[in-house]
N, C-alpha and C positions, 0 to 999 in steps of 0.2 A: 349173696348177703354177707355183708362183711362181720366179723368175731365181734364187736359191738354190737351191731344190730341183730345178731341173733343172741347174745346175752341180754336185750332187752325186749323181746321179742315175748318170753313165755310172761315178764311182769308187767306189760301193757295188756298183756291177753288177760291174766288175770284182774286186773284194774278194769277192762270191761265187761268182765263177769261182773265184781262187786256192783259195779256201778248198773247194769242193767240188774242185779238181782233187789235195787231200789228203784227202780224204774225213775232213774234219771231222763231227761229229756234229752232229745240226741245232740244239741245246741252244749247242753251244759258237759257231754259227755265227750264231744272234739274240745272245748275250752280245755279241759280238767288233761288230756291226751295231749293238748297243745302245750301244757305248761311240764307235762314230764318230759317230752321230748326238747323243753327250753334248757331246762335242769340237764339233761343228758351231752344237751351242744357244750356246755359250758365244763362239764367234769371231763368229757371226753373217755368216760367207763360207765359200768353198769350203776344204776341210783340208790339198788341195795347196798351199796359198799358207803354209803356217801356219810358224814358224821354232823352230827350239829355246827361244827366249825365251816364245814363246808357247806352248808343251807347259808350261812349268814355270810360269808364272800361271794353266794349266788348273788344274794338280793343287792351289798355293796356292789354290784356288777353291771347289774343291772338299773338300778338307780343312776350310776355314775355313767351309764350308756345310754342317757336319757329317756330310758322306760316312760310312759305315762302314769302316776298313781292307780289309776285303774288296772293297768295294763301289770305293775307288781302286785296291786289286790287278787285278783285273777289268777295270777299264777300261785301265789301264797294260798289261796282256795285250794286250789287244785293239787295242789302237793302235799299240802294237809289232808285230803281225800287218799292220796297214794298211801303216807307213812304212817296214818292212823289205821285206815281200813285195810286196804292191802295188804301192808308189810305189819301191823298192829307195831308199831316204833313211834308213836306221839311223840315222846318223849325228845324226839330230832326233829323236831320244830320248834321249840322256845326258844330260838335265836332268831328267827323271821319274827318278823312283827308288820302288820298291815300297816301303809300309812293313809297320812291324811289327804282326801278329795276336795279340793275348792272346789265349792258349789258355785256354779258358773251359773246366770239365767238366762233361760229360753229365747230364741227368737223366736218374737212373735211379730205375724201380718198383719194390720188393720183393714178392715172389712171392706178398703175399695180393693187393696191389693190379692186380696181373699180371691174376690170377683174379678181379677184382671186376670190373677194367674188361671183360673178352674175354666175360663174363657179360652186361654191362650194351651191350653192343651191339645195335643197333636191328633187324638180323635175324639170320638163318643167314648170310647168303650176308658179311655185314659177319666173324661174328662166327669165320667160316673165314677170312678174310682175317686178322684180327688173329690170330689163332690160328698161321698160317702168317706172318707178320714174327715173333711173339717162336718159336714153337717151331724155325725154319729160320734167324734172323738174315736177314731179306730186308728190301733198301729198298722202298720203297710202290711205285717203279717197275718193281722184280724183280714184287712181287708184282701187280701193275698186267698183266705182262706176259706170263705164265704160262700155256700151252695146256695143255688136259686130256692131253696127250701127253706134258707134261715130267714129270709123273710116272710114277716109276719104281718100280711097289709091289715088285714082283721084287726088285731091288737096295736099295729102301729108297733113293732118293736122288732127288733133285729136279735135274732140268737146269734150269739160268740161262743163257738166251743173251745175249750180247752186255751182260752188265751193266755197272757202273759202267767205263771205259776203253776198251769194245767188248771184252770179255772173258767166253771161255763158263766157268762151270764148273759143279761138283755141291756141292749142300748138304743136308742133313740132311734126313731125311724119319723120322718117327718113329712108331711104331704110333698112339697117340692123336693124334696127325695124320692120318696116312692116313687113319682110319676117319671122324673128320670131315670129311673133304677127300670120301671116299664119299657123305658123307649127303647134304654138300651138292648134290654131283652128280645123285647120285637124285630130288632137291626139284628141281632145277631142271631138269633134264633131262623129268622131268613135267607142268612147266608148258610146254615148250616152249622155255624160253631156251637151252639149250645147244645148241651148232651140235656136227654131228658135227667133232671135232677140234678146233674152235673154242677162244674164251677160256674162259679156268676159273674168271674173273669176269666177264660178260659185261655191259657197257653198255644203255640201255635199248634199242638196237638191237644186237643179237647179233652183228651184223658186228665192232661195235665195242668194245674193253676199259672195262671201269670207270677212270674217269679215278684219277690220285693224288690230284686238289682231294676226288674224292668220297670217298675213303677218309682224307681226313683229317677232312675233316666228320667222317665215323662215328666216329672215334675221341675226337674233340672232345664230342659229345654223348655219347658212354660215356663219357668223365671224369666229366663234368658228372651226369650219372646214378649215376655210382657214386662222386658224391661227393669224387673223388679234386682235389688243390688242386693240386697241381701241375701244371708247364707242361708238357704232353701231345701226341706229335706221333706217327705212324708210327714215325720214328727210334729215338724212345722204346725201342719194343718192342725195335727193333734191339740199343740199348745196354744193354738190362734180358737179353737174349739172351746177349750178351758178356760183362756182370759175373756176372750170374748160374751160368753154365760155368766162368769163373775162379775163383767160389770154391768151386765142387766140384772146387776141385782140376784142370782140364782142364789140359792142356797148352799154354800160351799159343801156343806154334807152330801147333798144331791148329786154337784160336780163328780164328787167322791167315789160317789154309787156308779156313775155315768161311765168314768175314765175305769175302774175298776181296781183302785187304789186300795191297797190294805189297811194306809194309814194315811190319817185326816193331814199326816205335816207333808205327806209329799202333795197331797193336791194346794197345802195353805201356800207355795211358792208362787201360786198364781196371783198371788194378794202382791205381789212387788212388781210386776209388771202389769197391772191392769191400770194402764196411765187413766184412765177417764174416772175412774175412783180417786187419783189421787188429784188430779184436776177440780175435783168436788170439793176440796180439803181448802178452807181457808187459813190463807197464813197469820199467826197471830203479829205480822206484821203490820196486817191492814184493817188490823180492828185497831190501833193506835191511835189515842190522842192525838191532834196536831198541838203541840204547847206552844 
């Protein structure tokens, strides 16, 4: 271990105290870990020493190295985590300042490509998975996560534990789901992969879930298969989930409830991409008089 890394060695230790003794999620706790050891590459010494002037030649540094906005939000998180809580030094961070994120819109698939790609998936067990992100609105990690227990054929509803924020709730469980959500079970449950109670995607070892890296391969090789040119992610189905219920008219509150949004303005994004709404819209060019 070299004089650096054991001079940072006892304040990352302490930094995952703090942070488990808030029961951080372990996602936000490698991000927050990732950005002190960003801060570290860069001073090339321990980060207690480091001053306000040196926080603000980090982030010129990283800007000017083409960071992504996100990618300096993130780190400016997480280092505010270290010198607030950790080291109690706020006060050397008023020279970082978060910037601005251009809201970029979603791709989204139209309902034959929906069906081309959930077709063009490489088995059952993939092609239940994709079937359950667009027909429920689930992240790859909801559906990553999901024990044969969380369905609810009775109620028609699907339990989510602990999804995005550590947040449980119920989403949509629909007849042509269910009954593939059965078959799959049936298939696998005969080969032997299904643990009783167990995952409802189960990993090549049953102990363990289908990763999301694997579920997004499968979905990448369904594009590619079905032809489809667009940029294709899990997400995807999510957001093709979303517009798609907007323009049958849903209730966007309901969407709201659905996706598991905390605020009504991240799901109203869907209002700019649901072309068949705005295909509805007549233009006041063509209510004009001919003179």
């Amino acid at each position: 271990m070299s004089p650096l890394d054991q001079a940072v060695f006892p304040l990352r230790q302490r930094m995952l105290d703090d942070m488990r003794m808030r029961k951080l999620a372990g996602k936000t706790q490698a991000a927050y870990v990732r950005a002190l050891y960003r801060l570290v590459a860069f001073l090339q010494r321990s980060p207690d020493t480091a001053s306000a002037e040196d926080l603000r030649r980090f982030q010129l540094d990283m800007v000017d190295g083409g960071a992504s906005p996100i990618t300096v939000n993130a780190t400016i998180t997480g280092l505010k985590f270290f010198f607030d809580v950790t080291l109690d030094r706020a006060e050397l961070m008023r020279k970082m300042q978060p910037v601005h994120v251009p809201r970029v819109l979603p791709v989204v698939l139209s309902r034959d490509e929906v069906a081309r790609l959930i077709a063009a998936a490489p088995n059952l067990q993939y092609r239940a998975a994709l079937s359950l992100a667009y027909g429920a609105g689930l992240r790859a990690s909801e559906v990553a996560s999901l024990k044969v227990t969380d369905i609810d054929g009775q109620r028609m509803v699907l339990r989510i534990e602990q999804g995005k924020g550590q947040k449980d709730r119920y989403a949509m469980l629909s007849p042509v789901l269910l009954e593939l959500l059965r078959c799959w079970w049936r298939h696998a449950h005969g080969l032997g992969k299904m643990l009783p109670n167990g995952w409802l995607f189960p990993g090549q070892n049953p102990i363990d879930p289908l990763s999301t890296r694997q579920l997004n391969r499968a979905i990448h090789e369904a594009a590619e298969a079905a032809h489809i040119d667009k940029r294709v992610s899990m997400h995807t189905l999510r957001h093709s989930f979303a517009t798609h219920l907007l323009e049958r008219k849903t209730d966007i509150r309901v969407i709201q409830v659905l996706l598991g949004h905390k605020k009504l303005e991240t799901t109203s994004l869907y209002t700019q991409v649901a072309t068949e709404i705005l295909r509805e819209v007549v233009s006041p060019l063509d209510t004009l008089q001919p003179s």
